[in-house]
Every structure is written in C-alpha cells, then in structure tokens.
N, C-alpha and C positions, 0 to 999 in steps of 0.2 A: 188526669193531669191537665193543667191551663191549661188556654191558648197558646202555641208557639214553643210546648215543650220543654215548657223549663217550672220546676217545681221550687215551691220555696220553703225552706227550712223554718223553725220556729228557732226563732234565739229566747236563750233564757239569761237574766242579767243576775250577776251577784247581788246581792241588796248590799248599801251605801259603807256598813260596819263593816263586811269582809271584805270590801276592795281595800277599803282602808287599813285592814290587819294584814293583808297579801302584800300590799304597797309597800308599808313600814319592813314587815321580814326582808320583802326585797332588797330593800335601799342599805337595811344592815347585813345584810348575805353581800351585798354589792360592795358598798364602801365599809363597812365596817361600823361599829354602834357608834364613835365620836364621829367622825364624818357623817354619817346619816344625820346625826343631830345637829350636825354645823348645815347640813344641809334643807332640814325642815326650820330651821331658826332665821334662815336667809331672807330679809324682809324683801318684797318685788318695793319698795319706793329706793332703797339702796341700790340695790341696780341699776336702776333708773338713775339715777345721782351720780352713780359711777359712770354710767353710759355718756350721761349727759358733759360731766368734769372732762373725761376722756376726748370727746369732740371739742370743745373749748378750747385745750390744749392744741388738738389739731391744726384747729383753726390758725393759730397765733403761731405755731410750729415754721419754723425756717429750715425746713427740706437740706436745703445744702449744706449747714451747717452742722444741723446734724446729723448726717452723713458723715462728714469730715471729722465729728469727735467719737463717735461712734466704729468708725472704720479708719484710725489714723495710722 
C-alpha cells in the first residue's frame, strides 16, 4: 500500500461510441425520442442569441412599469 494509506483504484473509461450510445438511450429514456431530438438539435450559438436578446431587453426594461401591467 502507498505512503499514507490510501490505495488507488484503476478506472477504466467507456471508449467514445458507448458513451455516446448510453447518452442518446438516456436522453430518450428521459425526455422521450422527440424531445431528445429537439434536444441534440439545439444549436449552442441560439442560446447564445437568446441569452444575449434576453439581457438587451433587460437592459431597456422599465422595472416599474412592468410590474404595474404585469400585477394590475
């Protein structure tokens, strides 16, 4: 045993095509085969554009007013 008693495990990794087969059943076991697919189709620069649109809005957002049509 090492120094200081602590033994270390070998990990062993999936190769690249099973994680990816494990991934996929998961995401369709999870949300269901159209949702997974809406899900693997989700491009990251959309998001991004949404995120981005979203703050913009923010930004320009008048707090009290929309409060007041929001909660009239």
């Amino acid at each position: 045993m090492p120094e200081g008693g602590v033994k270390m495990k070998a990990v062993k990794y999936m190769d690249e095509e099973m994680v990816i087969k494990k991934g996929v059943d998961l995401l369709i076991k999870g949300l269901g085969p159209l949702e997974a697919i809406r899900f693997m189709s989700i491009s990251p620069e959309r998001r991004t554009e949404s995120v981005k649109r979203h703050r913009e809005w923010q930004k320009h957002l008048n707090k009290e007013q929309f409060f007041n049509e929001v909660f009239q």
